[in-house]
C-alpha positions in Angstrom: 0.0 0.0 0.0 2.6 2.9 1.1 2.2 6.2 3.0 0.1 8.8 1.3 2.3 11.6 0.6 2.9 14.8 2.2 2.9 18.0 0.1 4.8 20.9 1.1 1.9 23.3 0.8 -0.7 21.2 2.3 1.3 22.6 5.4 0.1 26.0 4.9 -3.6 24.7 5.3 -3.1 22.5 8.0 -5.9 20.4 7.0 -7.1 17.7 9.2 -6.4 15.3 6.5 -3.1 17.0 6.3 -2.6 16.1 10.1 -4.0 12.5 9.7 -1.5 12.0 6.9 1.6 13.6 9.2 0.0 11.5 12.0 1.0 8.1 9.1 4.2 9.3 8.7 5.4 9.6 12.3 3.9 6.1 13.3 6.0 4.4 10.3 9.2 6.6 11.6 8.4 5.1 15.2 8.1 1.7 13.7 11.2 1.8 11.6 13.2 3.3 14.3 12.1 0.5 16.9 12.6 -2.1 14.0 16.2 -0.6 13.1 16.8 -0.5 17.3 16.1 -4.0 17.4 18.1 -5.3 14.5 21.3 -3.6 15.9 20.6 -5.2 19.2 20.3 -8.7 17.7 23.3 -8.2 15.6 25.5 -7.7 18.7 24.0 -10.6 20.4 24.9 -12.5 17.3 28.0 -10.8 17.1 29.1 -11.9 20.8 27.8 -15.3 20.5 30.0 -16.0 17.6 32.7 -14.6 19.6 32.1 -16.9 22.5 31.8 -19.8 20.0 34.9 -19.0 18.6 36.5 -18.8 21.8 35.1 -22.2 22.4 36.6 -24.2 18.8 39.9 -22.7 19.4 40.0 -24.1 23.0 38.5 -27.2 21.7 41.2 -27.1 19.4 43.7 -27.2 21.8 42.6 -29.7 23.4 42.8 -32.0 20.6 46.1 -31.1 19.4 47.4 -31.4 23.1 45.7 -34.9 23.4 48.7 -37.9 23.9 47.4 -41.1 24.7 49.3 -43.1 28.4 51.1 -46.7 26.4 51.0 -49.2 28.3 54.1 -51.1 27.9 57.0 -49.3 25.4 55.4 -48.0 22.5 51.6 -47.3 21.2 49.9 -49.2 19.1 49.1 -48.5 15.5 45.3 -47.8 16.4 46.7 -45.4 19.2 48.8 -43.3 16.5 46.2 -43.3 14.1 44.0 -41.2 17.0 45.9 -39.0 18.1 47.0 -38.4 14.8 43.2 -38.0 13.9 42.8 -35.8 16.5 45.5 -33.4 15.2 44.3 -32.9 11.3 41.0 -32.2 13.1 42.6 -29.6 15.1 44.5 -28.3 12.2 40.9 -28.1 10.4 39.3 -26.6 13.1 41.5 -24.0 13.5 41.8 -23.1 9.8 38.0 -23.2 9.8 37.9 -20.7 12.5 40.2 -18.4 10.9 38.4 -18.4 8.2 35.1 -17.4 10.1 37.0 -14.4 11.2 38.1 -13.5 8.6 34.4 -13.4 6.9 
């Protein structure tokens, strides 16, 4: 539909359709400026949540790339290499992931 439009020298008369018109106009303004209020407010929300969750995969992250299994006896087993050598490319990945989050 859209706002009916406000003519300069409709002013002059001061009509109360002028006024009901003016009266349209300062509603959508309140509207937009709550909706426009509201949308910033989300976006830092969403901005600090990613934050957090990137806090969160680079600890993760870490983690992973810190994790060394306890052998029992001399040396690990195949299986036991394979993990924690797992666990490092998916650090590695998780990291460069991350990084690239950022940097979007």
């Amino acid at each position: 539909m859209g706002l009916p439009t406000l003519e300069f020298s409709d002013s002059f008369l001061d009509s109360p359709d002028f006024r009901e018109r003016l009266k349209c106009h300062e509603i959508e303004l309140e509207r937009t400026n709550k909706f426009i209020k509201d949308l910033i407010k989300d976006g830092n929300m969403l901005i600090n949540a990613l934050k957090n969750l990137s806090v969160a995969v680079l600890k993760f992250s870490l983690s992973l790339q810190e994790f060394q299994f306890e052998c029992i006896g001399d040396a690990e087993t195949d299986d036991e290499v394979n993990i924690a050598q797992s666990f490092k490319e998916f650090s590695q990945l998780l990291t460069t992931v991350e990084e690239e989050r950022r940097r979007l």
